[in-house]
C-alpha positions as CSV (number, residue, x, y, z in Angstrom):
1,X,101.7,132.6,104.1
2,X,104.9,134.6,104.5
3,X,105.8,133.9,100.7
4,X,102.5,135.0,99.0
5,X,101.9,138.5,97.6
6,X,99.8,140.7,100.4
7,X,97.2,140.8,97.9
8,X,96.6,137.1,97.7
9,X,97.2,137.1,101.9
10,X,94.2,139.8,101.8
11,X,92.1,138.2,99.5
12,X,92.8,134.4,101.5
13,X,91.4,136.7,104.7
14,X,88.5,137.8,103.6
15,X,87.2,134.5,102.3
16,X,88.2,132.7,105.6
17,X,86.3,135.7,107.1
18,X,83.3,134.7,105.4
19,X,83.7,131.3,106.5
20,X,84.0,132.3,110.0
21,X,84.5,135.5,110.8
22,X,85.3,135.2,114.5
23,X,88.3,132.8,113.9
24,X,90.0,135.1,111.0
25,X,89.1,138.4,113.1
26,X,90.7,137.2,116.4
27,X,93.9,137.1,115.2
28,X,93.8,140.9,114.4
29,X,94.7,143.3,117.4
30,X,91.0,144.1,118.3
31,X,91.7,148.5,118.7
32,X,92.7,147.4,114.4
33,X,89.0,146.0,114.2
34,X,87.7,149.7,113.5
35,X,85.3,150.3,116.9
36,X,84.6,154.4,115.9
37,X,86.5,157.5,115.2
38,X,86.8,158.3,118.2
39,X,88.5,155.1,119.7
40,X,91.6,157.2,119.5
41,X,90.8,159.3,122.3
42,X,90.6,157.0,124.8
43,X,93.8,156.0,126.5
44,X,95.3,153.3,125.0
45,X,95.6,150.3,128.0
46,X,92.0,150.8,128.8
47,X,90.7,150.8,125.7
48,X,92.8,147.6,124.7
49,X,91.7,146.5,128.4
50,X,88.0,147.1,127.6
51,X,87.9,145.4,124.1
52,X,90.1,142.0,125.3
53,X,87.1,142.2,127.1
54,X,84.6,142.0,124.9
55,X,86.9,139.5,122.3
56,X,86.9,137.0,125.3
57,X,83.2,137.2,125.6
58,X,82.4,136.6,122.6
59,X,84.3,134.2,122.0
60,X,83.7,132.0,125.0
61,X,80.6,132.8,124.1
62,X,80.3,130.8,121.2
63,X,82.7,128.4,122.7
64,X,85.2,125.9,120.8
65,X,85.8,123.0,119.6
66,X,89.4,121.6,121.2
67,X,89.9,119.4,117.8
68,X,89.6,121.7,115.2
69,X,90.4,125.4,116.6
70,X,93.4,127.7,116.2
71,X,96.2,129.1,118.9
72,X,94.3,132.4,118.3
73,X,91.1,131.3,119.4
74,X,92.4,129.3,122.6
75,X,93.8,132.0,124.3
76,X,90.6,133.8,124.1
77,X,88.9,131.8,126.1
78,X,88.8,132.2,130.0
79,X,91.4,130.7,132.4
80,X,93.5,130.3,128.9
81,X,96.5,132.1,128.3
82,X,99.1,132.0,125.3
83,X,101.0,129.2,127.3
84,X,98.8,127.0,128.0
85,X,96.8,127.4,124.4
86,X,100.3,126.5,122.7
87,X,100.7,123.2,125.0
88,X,97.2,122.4,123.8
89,X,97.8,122.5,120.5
90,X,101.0,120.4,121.4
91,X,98.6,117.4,123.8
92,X,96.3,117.5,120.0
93,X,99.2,117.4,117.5
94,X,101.1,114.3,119.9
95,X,97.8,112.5,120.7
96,X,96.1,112.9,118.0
97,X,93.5,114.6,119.1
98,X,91.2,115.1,122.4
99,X,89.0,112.0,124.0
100,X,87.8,113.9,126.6
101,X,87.9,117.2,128.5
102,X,89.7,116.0,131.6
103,X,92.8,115.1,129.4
104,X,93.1,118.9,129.7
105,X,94.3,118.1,133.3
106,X,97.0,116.4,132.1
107,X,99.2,118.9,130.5
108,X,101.5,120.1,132.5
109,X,101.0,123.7,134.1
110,X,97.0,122.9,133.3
111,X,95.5,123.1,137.1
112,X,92.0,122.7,138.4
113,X,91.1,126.2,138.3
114,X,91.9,126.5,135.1
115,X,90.2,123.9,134.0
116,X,87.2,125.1,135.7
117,X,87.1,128.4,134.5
118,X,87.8,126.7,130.5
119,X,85.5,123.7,130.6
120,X,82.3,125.0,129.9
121,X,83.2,126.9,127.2
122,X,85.4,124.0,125.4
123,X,83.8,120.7,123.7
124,X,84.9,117.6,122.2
125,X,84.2,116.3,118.5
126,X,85.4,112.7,117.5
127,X,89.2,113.0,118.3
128,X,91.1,113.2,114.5
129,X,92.6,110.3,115.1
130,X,90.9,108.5,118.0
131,X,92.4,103.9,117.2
132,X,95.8,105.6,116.7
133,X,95.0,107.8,120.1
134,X,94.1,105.0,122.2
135,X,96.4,102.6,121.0
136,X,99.9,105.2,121.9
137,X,97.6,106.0,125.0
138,X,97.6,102.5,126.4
139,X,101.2,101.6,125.7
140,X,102.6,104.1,127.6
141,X,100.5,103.1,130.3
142,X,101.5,99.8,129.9
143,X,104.9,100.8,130.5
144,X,103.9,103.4,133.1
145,X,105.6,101.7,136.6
146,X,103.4,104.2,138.9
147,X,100.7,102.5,141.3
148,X,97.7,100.9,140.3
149,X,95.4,103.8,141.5
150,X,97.4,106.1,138.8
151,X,96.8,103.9,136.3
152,X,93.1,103.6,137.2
153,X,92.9,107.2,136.6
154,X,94.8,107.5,133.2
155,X,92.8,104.3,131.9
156,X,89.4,106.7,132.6
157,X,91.1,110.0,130.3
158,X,90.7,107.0,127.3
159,X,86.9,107.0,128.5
160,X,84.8,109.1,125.8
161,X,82.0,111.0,127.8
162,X,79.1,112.3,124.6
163,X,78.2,115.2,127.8
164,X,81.5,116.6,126.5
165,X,80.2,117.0,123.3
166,X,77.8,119.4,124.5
167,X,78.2,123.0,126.3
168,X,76.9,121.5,129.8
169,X,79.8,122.1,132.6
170,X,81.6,119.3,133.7
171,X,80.7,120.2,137.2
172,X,77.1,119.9,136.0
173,X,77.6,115.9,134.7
174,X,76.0,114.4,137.4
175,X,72.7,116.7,137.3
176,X,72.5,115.7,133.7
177,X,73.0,112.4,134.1
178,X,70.2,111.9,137.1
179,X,67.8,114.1,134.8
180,X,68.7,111.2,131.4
181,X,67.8,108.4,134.3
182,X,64.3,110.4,135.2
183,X,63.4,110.7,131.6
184,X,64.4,107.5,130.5
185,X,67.2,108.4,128.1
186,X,71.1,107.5,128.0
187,X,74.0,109.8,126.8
188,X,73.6,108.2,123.5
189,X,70.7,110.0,122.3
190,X,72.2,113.4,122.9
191,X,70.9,116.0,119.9
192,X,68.9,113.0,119.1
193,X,64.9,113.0,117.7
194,X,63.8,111.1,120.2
195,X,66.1,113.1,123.1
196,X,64.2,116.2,122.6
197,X,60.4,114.5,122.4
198,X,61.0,112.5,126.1
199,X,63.0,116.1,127.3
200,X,59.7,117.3,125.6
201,X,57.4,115.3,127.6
202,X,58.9,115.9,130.7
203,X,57.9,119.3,130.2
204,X,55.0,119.0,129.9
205,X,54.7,117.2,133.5
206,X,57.4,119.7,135.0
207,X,58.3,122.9,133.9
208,X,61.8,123.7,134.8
209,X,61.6,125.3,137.7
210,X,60.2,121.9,139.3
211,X,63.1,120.0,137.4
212,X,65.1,122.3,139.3
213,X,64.4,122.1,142.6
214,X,63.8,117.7,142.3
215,X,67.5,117.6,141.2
216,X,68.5,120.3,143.6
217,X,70.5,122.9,140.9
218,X,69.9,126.2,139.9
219,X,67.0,127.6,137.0
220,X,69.9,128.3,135.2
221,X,72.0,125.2,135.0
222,X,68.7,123.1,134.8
223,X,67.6,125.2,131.6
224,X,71.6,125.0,130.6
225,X,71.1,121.1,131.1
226,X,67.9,121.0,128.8
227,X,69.1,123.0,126.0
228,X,72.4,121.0,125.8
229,X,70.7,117.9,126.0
230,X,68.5,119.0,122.5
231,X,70.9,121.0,120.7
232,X,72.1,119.0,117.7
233,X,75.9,117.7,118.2
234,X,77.9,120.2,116.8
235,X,75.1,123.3,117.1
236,X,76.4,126.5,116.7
237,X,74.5,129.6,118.2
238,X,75.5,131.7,115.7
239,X,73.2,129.7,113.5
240,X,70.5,131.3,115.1
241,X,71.6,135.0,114.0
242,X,70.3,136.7,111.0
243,X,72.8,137.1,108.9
244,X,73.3,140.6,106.7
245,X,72.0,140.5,103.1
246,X,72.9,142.5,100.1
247,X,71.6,142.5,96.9
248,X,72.9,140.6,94.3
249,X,75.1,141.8,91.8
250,X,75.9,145.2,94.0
251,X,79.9,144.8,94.8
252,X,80.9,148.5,93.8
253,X,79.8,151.9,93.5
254,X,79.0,151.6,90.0
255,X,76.5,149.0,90.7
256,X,74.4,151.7,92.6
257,X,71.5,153.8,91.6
258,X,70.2,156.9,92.5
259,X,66.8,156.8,94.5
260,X,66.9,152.7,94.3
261,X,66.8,151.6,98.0
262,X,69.1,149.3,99.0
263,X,69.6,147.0,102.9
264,X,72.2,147.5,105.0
265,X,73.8,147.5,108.1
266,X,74.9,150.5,110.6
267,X,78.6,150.4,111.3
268,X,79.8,153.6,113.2
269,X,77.1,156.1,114.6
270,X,78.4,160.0,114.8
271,X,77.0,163.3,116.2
272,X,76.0,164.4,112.4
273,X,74.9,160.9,111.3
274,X,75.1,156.9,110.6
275,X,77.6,155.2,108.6
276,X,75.9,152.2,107.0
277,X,77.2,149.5,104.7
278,X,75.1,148.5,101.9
279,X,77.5,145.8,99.9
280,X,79.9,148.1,98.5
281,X,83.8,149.5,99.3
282,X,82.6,152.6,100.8
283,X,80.9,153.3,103.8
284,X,77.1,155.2,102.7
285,X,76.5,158.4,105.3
286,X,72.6,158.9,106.4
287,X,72.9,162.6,108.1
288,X,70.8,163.3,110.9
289,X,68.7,165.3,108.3
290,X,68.1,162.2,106.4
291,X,66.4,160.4,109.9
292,X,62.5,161.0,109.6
293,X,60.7,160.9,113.0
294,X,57.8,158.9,111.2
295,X,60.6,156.1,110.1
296,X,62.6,156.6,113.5
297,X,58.9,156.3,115.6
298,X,61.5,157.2,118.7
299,X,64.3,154.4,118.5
300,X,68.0,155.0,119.1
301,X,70.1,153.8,116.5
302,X,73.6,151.7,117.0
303,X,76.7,149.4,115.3
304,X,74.5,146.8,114.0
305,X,71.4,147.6,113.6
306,X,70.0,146.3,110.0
307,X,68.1,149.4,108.2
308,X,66.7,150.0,104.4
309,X,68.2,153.0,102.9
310,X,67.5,155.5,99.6
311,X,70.6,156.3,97.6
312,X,70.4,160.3,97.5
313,X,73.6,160.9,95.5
314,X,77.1,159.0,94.8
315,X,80.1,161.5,94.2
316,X,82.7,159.2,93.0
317,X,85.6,161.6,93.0
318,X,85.6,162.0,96.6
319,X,84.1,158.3,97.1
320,X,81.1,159.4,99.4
321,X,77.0,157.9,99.0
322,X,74.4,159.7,100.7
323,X,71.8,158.1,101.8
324,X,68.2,158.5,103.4
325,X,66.6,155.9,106.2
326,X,63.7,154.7,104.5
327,X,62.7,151.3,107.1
328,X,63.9,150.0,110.1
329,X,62.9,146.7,111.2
């Protein structure tokens, strides 16, 4: 949005932010994220070394979707570099969209390492536009001259596999299918009622470690197997998170009152106190004064933690709130 006033670019940021805030914040050099006051003193390649880091896990982490997500989320995600995210986006924008993950093997430069280290963090909705996908699929294969065996293997990329709609590792397919055949399911009822009440019955006959060891796979992958088998198509684990609450109504410092208490959430911890933000523009300061042992009862507080706080004074002129702990949870 090159054209728009930065205003209306800041304002578009913060919404999609709300959205998701790990697709809008990974575009954003991650030492520009805000990590502490003191980020400054490190030196600069390992610190950006050490938070690449963390971006990566986290976002492999949550994983992807290879229909819907952005350049900037591509290259986060292990055995992915800028290259081969951008000829990603150029397979999906050509195609149509994904079928499957082993179409990844087909871009160019996209070897099996690669596609090892990527797979089980990638997954595959309903390709955007799968009749028009198929169709331009086919016709070049039907003007493909290469052996028969080669088109055998191009004709299986139109295959759609529902495992790939699901975090379980590719190299992990046959496991899952063997454990469907023991419980009496197919791929069709993955995320499905009646998936998780026979995977639920199983259970109760075999706990996972027996699972395990019958189809000869690690505690691990068996319980990686299970969960990906139940999960609801399209289940994000960030669901499971609880997510930070304000109170209504509170979008400034005018909205705040003396002695009223107020939740919030610890964003930078310092030698003389806790930063928190309650829902307003500026950060609230709890000074180590302001920490009673009775409320503390011993714990160590960090970025993150959610904590209910007393408003002790607001100085608007110099835009600073004190605040006292009054709960953790």
């Amino acid at each position: 949005m090159p054209d728009l006033d930065p205003n209306v670019r800041s304002a578009v940021s913060i919404a999609r932010r709300l959205q998701d805030p790990l697709v809008e914040l990974v575009k954003n050099n991650p030492k520009n994220i805000g990590v502490g006051m003191y980020q400054h003193d490190m030196p600069e390649k390992l610190m950006k070394t050490a938070l690449d880091g963390v971006i990566e896990e986290c976002v492999s982490f949550v994983g992807i979707d290879l229909n819907v997500c952005n350049e900037s989320m591509l290259r986060r995600i292990a055995g992915l570099t800028t290259a081969r995210a951008k000829k990603i986006i150029e397979f999906r924008e050509q195609n149509g969209g994904f079928i499957n993950r082993e179409q990844l093997l087909q871009i160019k430069g996209f070897g099996k390492k690669s596609y090892e280290q990527c797979a089980g963090f990638v997954r595959i909705s309903d390709p955007i536009n799968s009749v028009s996908n198929t169709q331009e699929t086919k016709k070049a294969l039907s003007e493909n001259k290469g052996s028969k065996k080669t088109k055998q293997k191009k004709d299986k990329s139109l295959e759609v596999n529902p495992l790939d709609k699901t975090w379980i590792h590719p190299e992990s397919y046959t496991s899952a299918t063997a454990f469907l055949n023991m419980i009496g399911e197919d791929v069709e009822s993955i995320g499905l009622a009646q998936m998780r009440d026979k995977i639920n019955k199983a259970l109760k006959t075999k706990d996972v470690q027996t699972l395990a060891e019958d189809l000869d796979v690690g505690l691990p992958t068996m319980q990686l197997i299970i969960d990906g088998l139940k999960q609801p198509l399209g289940y994000d684990i960030r669901a499971e998170y609880e997510k930070p609450l304000f109170k209504v109504g509170i979008m400034s410092m005018d909205d705040l009152k003396c002695g009223c208490v107020y939740p919030g959430r610890i964003t930078n911890v310092t030698h003389f106190g806790c930063f928190v933000d309650i829902g307003v523009q500026k950060h609230g300061l709890i000074h180590t004064s302001r920490m009673p042992n009775h409320v503390l009862k011993g714990r160590e507080l960090g970025p993150g933690v959610k904590v209910e706080v007393r408003v002790l004074g607001i100085e608007k002129e110099r835009q600073r709130i004190q605040l006292q702990l009054e709960k953790l949870p």
